[in-house]
C-alpha positions as YAML, in Angstrom:
chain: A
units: angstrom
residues:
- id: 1
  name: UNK
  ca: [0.00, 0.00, 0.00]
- id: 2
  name: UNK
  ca: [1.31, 3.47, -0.86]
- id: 3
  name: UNK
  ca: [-0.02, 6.85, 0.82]
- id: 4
  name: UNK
  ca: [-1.37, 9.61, -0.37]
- id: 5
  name: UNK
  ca: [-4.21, 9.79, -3.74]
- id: 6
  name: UNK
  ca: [-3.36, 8.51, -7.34]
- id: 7
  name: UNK
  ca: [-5.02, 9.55, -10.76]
- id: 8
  name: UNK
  ca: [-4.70, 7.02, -13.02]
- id: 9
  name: UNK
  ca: [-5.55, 8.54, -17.04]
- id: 10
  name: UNK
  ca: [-6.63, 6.22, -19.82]
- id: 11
  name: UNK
  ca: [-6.78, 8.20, -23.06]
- id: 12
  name: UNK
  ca: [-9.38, 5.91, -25.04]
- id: 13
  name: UNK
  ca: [-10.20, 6.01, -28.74]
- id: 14
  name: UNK
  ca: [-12.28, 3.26, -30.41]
- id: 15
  name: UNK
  ca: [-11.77, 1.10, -27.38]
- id: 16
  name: UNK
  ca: [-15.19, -0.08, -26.84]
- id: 17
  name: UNK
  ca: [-14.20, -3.77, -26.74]
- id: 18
  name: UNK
  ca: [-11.55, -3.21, -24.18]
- id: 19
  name: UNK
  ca: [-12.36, -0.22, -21.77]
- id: 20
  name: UNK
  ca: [-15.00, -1.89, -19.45]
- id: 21
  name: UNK
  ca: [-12.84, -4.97, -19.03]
- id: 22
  name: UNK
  ca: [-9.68, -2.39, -18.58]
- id: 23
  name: UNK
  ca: [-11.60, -0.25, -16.14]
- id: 24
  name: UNK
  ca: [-12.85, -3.17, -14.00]
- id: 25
  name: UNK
  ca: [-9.45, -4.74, -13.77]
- id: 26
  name: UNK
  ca: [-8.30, -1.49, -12.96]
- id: 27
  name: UNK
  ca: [-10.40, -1.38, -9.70]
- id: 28
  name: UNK
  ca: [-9.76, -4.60, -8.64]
- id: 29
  name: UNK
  ca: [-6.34, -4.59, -8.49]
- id: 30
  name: UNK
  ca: [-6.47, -0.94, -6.92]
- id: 31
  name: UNK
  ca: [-8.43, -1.34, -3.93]
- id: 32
  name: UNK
  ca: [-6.40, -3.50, -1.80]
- id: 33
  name: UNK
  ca: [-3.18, -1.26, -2.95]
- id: 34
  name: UNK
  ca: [-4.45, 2.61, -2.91]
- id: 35
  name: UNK
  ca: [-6.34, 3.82, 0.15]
- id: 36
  name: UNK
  ca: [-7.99, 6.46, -2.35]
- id: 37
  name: UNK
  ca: [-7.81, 6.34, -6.32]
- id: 38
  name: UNK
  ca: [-9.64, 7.97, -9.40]
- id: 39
  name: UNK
  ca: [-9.72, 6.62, -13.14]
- id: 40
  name: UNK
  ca: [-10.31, 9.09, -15.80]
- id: 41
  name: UNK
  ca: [-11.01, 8.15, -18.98]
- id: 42
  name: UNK
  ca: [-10.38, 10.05, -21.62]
- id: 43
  name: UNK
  ca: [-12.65, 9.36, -25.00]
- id: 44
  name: UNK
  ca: [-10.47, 11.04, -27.88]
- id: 45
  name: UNK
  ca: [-13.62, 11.73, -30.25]
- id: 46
  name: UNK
  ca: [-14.57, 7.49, -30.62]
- id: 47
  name: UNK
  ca: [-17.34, 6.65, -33.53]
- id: 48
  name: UNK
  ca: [-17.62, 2.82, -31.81]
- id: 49
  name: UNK
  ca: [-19.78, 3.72, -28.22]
- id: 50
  name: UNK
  ca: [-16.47, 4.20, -26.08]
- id: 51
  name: UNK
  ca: [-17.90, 7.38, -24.87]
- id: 52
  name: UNK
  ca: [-21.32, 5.58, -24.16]
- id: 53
  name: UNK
  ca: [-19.70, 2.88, -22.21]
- id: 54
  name: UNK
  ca: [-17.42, 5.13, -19.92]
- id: 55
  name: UNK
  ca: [-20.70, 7.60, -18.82]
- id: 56
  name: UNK
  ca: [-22.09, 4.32, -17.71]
- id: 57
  name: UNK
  ca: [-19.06, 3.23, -15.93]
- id: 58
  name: UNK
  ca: [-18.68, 6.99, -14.71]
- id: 59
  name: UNK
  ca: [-22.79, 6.12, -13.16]
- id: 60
  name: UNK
  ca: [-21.78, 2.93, -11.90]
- id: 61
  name: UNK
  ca: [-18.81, 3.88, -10.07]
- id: 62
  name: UNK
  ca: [-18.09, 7.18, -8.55]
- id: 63
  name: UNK
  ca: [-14.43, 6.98, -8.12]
- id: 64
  name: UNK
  ca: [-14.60, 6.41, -12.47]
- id: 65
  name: UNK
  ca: [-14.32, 9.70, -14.20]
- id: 66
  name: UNK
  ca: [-15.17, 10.59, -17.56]
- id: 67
  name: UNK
  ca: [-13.58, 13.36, -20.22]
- id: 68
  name: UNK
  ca: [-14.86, 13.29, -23.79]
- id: 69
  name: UNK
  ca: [-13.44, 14.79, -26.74]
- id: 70
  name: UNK
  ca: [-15.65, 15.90, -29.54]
- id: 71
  name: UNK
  ca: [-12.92, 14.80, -32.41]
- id: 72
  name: UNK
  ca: [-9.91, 12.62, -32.53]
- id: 73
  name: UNK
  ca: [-7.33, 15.02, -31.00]
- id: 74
  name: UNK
  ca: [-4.62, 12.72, -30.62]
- id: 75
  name: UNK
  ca: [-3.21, 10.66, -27.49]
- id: 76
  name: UNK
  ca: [-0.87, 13.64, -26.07]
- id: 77
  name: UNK
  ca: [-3.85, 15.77, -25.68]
- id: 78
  name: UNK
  ca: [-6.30, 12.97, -24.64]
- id: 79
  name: UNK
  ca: [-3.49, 12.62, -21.89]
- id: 80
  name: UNK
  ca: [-3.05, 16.53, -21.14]
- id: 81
  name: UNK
  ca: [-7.17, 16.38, -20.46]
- id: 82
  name: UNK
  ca: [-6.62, 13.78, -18.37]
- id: 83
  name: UNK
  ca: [-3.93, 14.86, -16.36]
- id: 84
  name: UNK
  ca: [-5.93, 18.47, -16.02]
- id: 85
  name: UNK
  ca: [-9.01, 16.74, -14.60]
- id: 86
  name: UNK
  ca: [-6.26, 14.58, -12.19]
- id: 87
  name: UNK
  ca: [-6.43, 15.63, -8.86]
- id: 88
  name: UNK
  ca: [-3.59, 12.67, -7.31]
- id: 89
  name: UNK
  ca: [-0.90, 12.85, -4.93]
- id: 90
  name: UNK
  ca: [0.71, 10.82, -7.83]
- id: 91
  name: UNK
  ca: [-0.70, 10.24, -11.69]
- id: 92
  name: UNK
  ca: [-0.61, 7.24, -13.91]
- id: 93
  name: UNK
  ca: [-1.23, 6.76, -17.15]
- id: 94
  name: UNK
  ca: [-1.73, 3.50, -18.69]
- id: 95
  name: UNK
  ca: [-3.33, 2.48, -22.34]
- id: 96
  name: UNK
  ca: [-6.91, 1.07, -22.34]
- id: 97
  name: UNK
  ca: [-6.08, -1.77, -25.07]
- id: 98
  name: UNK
  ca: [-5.38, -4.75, -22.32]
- id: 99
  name: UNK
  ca: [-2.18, -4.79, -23.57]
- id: 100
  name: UNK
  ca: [-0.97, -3.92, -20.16]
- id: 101
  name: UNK
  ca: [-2.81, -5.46, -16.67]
- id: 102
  name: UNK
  ca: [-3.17, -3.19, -13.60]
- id: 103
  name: UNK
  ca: [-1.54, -5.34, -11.24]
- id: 104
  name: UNK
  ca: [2.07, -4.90, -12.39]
- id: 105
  name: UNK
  ca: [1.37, -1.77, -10.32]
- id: 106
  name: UNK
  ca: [2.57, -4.12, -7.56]
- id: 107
  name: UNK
  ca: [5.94, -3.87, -9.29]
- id: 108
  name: UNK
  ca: [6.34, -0.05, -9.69]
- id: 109
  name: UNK
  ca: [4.48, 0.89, -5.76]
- id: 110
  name: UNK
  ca: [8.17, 0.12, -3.81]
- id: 111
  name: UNK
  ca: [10.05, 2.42, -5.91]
- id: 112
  name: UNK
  ca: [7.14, 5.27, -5.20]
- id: 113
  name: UNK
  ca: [8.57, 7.15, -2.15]
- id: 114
  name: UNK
  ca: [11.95, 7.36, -3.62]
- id: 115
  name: UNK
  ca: [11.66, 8.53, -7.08]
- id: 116
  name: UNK
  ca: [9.89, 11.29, -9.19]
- id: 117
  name: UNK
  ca: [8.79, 9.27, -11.80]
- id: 118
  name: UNK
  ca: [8.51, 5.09, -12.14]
- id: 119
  name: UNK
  ca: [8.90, 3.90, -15.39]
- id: 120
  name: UNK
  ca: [7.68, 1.15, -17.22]
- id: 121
  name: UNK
  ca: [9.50, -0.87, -20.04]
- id: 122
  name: UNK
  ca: [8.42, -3.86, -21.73]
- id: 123
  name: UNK
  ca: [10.20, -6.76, -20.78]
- id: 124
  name: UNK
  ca: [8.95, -8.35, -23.98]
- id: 125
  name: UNK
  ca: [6.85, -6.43, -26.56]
- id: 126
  name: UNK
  ca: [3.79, -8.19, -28.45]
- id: 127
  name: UNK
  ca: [3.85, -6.10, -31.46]
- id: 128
  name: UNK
  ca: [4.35, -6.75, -34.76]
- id: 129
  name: UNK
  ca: [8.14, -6.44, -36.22]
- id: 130
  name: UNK
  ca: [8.16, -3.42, -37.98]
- id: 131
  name: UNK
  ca: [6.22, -1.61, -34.74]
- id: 132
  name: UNK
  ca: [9.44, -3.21, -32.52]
- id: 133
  name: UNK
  ca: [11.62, -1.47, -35.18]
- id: 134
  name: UNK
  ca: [10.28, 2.08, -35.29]
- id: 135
  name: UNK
  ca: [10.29, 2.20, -31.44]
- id: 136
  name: UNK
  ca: [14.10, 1.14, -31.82]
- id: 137
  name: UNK
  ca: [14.73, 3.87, -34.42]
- id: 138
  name: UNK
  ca: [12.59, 6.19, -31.89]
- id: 139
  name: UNK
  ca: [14.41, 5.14, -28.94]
- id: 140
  name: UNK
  ca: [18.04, 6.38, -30.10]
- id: 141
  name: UNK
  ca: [16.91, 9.13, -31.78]
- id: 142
  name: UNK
  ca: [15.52, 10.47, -27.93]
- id: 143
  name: UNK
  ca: [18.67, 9.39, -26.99]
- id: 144
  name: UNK
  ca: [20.32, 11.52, -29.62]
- id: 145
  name: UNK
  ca: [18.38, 14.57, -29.83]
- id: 146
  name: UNK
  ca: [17.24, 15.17, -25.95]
- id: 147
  name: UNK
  ca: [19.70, 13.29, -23.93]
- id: 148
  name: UNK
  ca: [16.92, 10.82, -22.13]
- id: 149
  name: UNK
  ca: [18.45, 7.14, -22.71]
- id: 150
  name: UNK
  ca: [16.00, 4.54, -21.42]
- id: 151
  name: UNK
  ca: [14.97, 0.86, -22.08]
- id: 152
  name: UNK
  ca: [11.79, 1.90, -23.57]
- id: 153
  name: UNK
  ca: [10.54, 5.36, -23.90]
- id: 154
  name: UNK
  ca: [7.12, 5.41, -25.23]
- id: 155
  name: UNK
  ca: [5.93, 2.16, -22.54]
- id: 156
  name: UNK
  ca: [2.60, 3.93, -21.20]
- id: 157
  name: UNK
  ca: [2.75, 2.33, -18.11]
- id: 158
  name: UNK
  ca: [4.29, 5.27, -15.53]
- id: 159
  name: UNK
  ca: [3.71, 6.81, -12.13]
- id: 160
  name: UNK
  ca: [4.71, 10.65, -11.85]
- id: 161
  name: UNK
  ca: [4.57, 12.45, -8.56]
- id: 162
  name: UNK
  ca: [1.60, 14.74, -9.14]
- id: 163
  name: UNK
  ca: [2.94, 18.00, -8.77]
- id: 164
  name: UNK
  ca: [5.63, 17.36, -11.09]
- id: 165
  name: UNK
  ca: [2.99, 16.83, -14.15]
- id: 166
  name: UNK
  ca: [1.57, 19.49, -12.71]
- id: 167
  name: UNK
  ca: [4.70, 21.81, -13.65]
- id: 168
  name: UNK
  ca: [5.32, 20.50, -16.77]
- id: 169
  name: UNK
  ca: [4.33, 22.92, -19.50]
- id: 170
  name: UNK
  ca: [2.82, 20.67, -22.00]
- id: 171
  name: UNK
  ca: [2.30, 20.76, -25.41]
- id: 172
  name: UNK
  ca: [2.40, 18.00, -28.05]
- id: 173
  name: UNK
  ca: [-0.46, 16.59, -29.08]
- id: 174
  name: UNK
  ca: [0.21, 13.04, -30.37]
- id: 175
  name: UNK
  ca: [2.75, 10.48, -29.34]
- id: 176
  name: UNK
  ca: [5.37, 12.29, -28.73]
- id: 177
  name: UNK
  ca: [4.27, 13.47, -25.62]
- id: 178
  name: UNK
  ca: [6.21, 10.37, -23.46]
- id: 179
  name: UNK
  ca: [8.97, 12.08, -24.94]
- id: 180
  name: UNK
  ca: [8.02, 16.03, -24.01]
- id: 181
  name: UNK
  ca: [7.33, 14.77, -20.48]
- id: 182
  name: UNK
  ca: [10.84, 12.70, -20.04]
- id: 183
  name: UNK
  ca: [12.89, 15.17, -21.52]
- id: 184
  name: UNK
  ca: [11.52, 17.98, -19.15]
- id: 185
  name: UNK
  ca: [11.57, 15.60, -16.36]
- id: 186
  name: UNK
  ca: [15.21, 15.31, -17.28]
- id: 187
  name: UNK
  ca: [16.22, 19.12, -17.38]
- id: 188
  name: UNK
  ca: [13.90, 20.18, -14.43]
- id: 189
  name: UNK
  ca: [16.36, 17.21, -12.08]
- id: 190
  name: UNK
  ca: [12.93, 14.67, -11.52]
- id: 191
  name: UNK
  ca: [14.43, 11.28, -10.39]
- id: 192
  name: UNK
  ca: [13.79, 8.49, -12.14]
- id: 193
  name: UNK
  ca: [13.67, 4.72, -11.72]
- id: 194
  name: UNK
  ca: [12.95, 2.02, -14.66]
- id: 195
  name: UNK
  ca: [10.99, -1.42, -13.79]
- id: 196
  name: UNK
  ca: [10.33, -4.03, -16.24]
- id: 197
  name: UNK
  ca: [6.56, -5.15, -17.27]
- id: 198
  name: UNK
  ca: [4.52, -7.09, -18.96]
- id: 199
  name: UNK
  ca: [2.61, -6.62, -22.21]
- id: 200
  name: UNK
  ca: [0.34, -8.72, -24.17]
- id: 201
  name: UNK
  ca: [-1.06, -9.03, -27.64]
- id: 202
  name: UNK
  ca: [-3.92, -7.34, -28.73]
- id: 203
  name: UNK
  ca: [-6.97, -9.30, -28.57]
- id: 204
  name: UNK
  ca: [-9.52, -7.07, -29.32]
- id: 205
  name: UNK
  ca: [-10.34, -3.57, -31.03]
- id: 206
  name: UNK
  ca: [-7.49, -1.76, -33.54]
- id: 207
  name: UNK
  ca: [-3.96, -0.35, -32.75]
- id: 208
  name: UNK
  ca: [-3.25, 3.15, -34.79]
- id: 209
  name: UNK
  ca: [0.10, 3.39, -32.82]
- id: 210
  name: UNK
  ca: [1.90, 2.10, -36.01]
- id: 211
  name: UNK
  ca: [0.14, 3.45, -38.94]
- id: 212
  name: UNK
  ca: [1.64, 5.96, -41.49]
- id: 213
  name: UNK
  ca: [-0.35, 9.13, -40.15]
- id: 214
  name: UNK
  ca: [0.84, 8.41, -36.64]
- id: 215
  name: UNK
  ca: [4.69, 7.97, -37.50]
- id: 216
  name: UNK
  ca: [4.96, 11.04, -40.25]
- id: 217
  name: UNK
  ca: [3.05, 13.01, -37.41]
- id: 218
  name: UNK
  ca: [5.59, 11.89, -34.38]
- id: 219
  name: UNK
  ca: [8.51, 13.08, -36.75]
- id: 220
  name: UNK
  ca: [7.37, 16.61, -37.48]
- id: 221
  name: UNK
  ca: [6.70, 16.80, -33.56]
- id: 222
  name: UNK
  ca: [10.17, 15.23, -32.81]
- id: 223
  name: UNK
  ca: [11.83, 18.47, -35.11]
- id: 224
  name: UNK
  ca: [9.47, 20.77, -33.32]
- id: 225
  name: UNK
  ca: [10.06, 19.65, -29.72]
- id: 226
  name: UNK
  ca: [13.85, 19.55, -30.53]
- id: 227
  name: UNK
  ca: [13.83, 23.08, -31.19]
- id: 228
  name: UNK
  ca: [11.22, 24.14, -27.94]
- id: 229
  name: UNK
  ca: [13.28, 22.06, -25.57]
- id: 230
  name: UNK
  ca: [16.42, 24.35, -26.68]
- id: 231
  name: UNK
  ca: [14.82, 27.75, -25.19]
- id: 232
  name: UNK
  ca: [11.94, 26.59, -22.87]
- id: 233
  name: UNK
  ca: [12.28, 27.77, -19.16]
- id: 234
  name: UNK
  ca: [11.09, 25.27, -17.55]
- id: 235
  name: UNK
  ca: [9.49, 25.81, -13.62]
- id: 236
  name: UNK
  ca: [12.39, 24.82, -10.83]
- id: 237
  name: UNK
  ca: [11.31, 21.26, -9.69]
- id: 238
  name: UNK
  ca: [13.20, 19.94, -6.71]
- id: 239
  name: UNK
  ca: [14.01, 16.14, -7.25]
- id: 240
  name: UNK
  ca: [13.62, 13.09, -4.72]
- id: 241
  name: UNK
  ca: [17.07, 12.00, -4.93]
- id: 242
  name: UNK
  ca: [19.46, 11.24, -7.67]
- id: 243
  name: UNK
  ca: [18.41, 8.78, -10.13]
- id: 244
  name: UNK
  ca: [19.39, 5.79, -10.62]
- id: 245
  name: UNK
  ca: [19.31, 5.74, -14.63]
- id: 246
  name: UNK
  ca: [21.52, 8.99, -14.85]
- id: 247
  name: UNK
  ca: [19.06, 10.19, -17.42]
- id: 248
  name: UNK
  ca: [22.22, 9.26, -19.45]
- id: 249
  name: UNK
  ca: [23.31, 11.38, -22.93]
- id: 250
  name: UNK
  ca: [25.30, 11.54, -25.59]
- id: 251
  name: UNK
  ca: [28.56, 13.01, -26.31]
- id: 252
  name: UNK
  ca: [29.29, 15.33, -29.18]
- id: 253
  name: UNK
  ca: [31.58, 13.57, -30.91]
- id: 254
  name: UNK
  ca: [29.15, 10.21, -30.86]
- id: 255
  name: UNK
  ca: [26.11, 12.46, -32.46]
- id: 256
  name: UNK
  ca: [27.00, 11.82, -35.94]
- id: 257
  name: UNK
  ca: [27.45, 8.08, -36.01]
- id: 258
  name: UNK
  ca: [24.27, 7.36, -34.12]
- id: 259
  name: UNK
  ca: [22.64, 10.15, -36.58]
- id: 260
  name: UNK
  ca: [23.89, 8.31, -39.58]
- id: 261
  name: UNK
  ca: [22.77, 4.87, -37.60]
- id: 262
  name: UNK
  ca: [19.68, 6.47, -37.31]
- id: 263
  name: UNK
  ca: [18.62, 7.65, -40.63]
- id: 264
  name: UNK
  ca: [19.76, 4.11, -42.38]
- id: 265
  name: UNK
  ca: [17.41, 2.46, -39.69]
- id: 266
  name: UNK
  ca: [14.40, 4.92, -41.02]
- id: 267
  name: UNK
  ca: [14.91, 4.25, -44.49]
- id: 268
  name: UNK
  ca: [14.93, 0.43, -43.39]
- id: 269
  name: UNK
  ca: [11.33, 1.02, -41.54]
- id: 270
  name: UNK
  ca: [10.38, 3.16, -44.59]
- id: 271
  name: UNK
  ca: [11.30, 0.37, -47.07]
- id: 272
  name: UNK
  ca: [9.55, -2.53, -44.93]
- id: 273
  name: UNK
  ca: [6.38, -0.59, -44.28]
- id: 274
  name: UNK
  ca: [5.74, -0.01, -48.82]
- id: 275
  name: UNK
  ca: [6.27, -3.59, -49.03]
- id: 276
  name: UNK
  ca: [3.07, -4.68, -45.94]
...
């Protein structure tokens, strides 16, 4: 058991198959662990009854809160909504697919009163090849361009301490918002501890995570975060204690053979995706 409130955010679009199931688990798992919890869903602008089934859920259950978009706005601002309505000591975001369960919570709770953030990574990811390869190519490129070197940036299975969200001046609107909120978590001295967890296949409802839309978008807002992250101010955060990933970068002098790594990995993923 941990002290203190947690938020836990599911951004939801077209989950209609999973999100009951998702939510109910979510419970579960919860009560024995949190002495007080809240789950908002987010529905990012669903056409399949997603934002039907969460109002219900929302009647049913009043610690189950829900936020509807009108359109699909993306998943970085279906999580910004969610962490504005969060009211937690700490906030936790998790994807509403079932690829993840609730009770690897158990896993990240020790590491709570020590560290700023608790972070996920997939000890072994259930997604199709070229998805595995993009997240590599995505992976050293955060490494590259923003310093944050971690097992597995974009797992959405994390505990921040509240008021550290809270401080973050947010802004990108798809994926790329794991990345926004790890590389300001790095410059503003946030603490930060990785534990592995599980993930599962998809057994119901549609992943977008990997289509063409989704990856052209998360470049453009790679080059535009690049250049905001190199004249934000960001608030002053004071950190737990030191971390135990060293939030590790690059040198200079390594930049341009991981670039060039890089950009013959993207024509790779390029090449494989024309050929599906």
């Amino acid at each position: 058991m941990i002290s203190g409130t947690l938020s836990v955010v599911l951004p939801a679009f077209n989950e209609a198959d999973n999100i009951e199931a998702v939510v109910k688990r979510s419970s579960q798992v919860l009560e024995p662990l949190v002495p007080s919890f809240e789950i908002i869903i987010v529905n990012d602008g669903s056409a399949d009854g997603t934002g039907r089934i969460i109002d219900r859920l929302s009647d049913e259950d009043d610690r189950v809160r829900a936020v509807h978009h009108e359109r699909n706005q993306g998943y970085g601002s279906a999580l910004r909504s969610g962490f504005d309505a969060a009211t937690g000591d700490l906030i936790m975001f998790m994807d509403a697919d079932r690829q993840f369960d609730m009770s690897d919570i158990t896993a990240l709770l020790p590491y709570v009163p020590d560290y700023d953030l608790v972070a996920g990574y997939r000890i072994r990811r259930n997604d199709a090849l070229y998805r595995k390869l993009y997240a590599r190519i995505f992976d050293i490129a955060v490494w590259v361009l923003f310093g944050v070197h971690m097992r597995d940036v974009d797992c959405a299975f994390k505990i921040y301490r509240g008021e550290l969200v809270r401080a973050m001046p947010l802004t990108m609107p798809g994926a790329l918002i794991n990345t926004e909120m790890l590389a300001m978590a790095r410059r503003m001295g946030a603490s930060v501890v990785e534990v592995g967890v599980h993930h599962y296949p998809r057994t119901a409802g549609k992943s977008s995570g990997g289509s063409p839309r989704v990856v052209f978008r998360a470049m453009g807002e790679t080059i535009r975060l690049w250049f905001r992250m190199r004249s934000i101010k960001l608030p002053e955060y004071r950190g737990r204690v030191p971390d135990e990933i060293g939030w590790s970068g690059i040198s200079r002098t390594a930049v341009l053979g991981v670039g060039a790594a890089v950009a013959s990995l993207a024509l790779l993923a390029v090449s494989l995706f024309r050929r599906r």
